[in-house]
C-alpha positions, 0 to 999 in steps of 0.5 A: 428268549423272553421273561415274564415276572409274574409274583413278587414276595410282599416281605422280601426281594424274592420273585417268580418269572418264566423265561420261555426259549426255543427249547421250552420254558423254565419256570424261576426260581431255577436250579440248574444241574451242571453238565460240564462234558455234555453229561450230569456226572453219574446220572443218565438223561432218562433219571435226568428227566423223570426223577430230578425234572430240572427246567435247564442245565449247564455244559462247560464251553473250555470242556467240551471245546477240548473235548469231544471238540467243537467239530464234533458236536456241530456234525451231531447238530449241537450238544443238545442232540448230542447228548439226547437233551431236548429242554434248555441248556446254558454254557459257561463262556470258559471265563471261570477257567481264567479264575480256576486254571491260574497256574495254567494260564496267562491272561493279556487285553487280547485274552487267555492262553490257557494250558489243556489240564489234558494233554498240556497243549496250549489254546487261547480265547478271546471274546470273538472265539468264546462266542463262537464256539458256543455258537458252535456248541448250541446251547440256548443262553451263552455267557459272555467272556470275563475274568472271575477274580480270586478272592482276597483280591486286591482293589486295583487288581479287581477294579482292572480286571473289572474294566477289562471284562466290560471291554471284553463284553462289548466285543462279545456283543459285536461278535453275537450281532454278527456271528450267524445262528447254527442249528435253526434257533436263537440263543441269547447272550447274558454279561456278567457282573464282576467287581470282587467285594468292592461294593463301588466296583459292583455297583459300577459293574451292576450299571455297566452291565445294565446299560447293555439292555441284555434279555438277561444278566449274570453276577460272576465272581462269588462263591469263590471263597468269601465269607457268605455275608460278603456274598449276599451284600454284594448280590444285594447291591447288585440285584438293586441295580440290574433291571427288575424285568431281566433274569438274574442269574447268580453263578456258582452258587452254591449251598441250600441255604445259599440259594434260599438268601439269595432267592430272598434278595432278587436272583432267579437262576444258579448253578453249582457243582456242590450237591453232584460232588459232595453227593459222590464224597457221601454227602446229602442234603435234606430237609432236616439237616446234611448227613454224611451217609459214610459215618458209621451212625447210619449202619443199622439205620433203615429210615428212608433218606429224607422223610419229606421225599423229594426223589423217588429215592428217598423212599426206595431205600435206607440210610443203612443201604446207602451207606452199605453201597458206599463201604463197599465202593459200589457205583450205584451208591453215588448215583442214589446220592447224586440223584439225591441231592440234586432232586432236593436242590430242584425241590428246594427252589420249587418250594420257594416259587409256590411259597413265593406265590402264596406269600409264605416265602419268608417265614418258610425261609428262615425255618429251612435255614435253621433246618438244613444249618443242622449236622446229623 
């Protein structure tokens, strides 16, 4: 994998970079659709392609281990031929589970054991096999296993948990440098940052991780329920100790308006599950405001979706018919949605590269801020 920067906003930390690997190039800032069981829920790989455009998705490495499972998957030559995605992906290492499966999972030095919210067998991960079975899943950037700590979180608690991921990453380093290629191309291993909303433990975190020297770096442990000042300063602190000349990716994160302050303080890439989930739940994101198409003021409202049309959707139909699709439960309705939302959160971080570039990015910035914060 390499990266290039190549802009940097003169009012801000923002910055535009390519990251090139085997499967194509993304341009940065990114937005990455979540893949987590080797598909983008709701939308077919053709829309996936042609009306969202992302440069790069995610998969799940706890899913797809549990299902369709790892043999599976190596025997379809990777999850990139398996689920007919020839641009880049990334997988999580399953250490977001540690964090979401709390009652279902009991962690030691060692590693996880985790109880299958499926069938409710028991499966243990450790950093040697996490590596491995994304090794085995295929995807070009893999992520290092750690523990994302919950918040409120406890000093002491986080400050353990922090060194204990440090020691899990070393041991998923060992385990890169020796674990073989599968399927003809090279992927590429980012830590993660953690430290909860200590700003010393991130800061500490921020130059464990740094002395690595990883093509590329993530920053775990936000977006976990803290309020969103809290995010950006950690991210801030952060983003001022990992290396300008590597990716930063800031993962789960998160709304609109999220993505836009962290562009604004040196992040490159994000995921979230927000925009697929709440576009099922009649949520939309726009450039005027958040829209919940299931509230009876849309009924006999025939106005396209978003005026600036940022999908083909938004001016293929109308609020009212939308809402119509979602009253009377048809599935076509949440896939508008989805491929709504997810077409604005692409749009979104596209925005931000070409106002990166043309030194626009702050006062752009804040109008959208003030834009999307409204309730219509």
């Amino acid at each position: 994998m390499e990266f290039q920067l190549s802009f940097s906003d003169p009012s801000s930390k923002a910055r535009v970079g390519e990251i090139t690997t085997a499967h194509g190039k993304i341009k940065t800032p990114i937005f990455m659709p979540v893949g987590t069981a080797a598909t983008v829920k709701g939308v077919h790989q053709r829309e996936l392609e042609d009306e969202i455009n992302p440069d790069i998705i995610l998969g799940n490495t706890y899913h797809l281990y549990l299902r369709p499972g790892t043999s599976i998957l190596q025997q379809a030559g990777g999850l990139h031929k398996f689920m007919g995605w020839e641009r880049p992906i990334l997988t999580d290492s399953g250490g977001y589970q540690v964090y979401s499966m709390s009652a279902n999972r009991k962690i030691k030095e060692e590693g996880v054991k985790f109880k299958s919210h499926i069938d409710g067998s028991y499966h243990f991960f450790t950093p040697e096999n996490a590596i491995d079975i994304q090794r085995q899943i295929g995807a070009d950037i893999i992520m290092a296993f750690d523990e994302c700590t919950p918040y409120p979180c406890d000093y002491n608690y986080a400050k353990n948990s922090m060194l204990m991921t440090h020691r899990w990453l070393d041991r998923c380093l060992a385990q890169d440098k020796k674990s073989p290629f599968l399927y003809g191309y090279e992927q590429t291993l980012f830590p993660i940052v953690q430290g909860s909303t200590y700003k010393d433990l991130r800061k500490q975190s921020a130059e464990f991780i740094a002395s690595r020297e990883a093509p590329g770096n993530a920053i775990g442990g936000l977006s976990v329920g803290e309020p969103a000042d809290e995010m950006y300063a950690m991210t801030e602190v952060v983003c001022d100790i990992l290396p300008e000349d590597k990716p930063r990716y800031l993962m789960g994160v998160g709304t609109p308006i999220n993505l836009l302050e962290n562009i604004a303080l040196g992040v490159d890439m994000f995921d979230c599950v927000l925009p697929s989930r709440n576009a099922r739940n009649g949520m939309l994101f726009t450039s005027e405001g958040t829209i919940n198409i299931k509230n009876k003021k849309w009924e006999n409202d025939f106005s396209v979706i978003d005026p600036v049309g940022y999908t083909f959707v938004d001016t293929a139909y109308s609020k009212a018919y939308l809402r119509h699709l979602f009253s009377v439960n048809e599935m076509l309705g949440k896939q508008i949605a989805t491929i709504h939302n997810l077409g604005f959160y692409l749009a979104l971080v596209r925005q931000a590269r070409e106002k990166i570039i043309s030194g626009e990015f702050t006062p752009w910035k804040n109008q959208m801020v003030k834009q999307m914060v409204k309730r219509l």
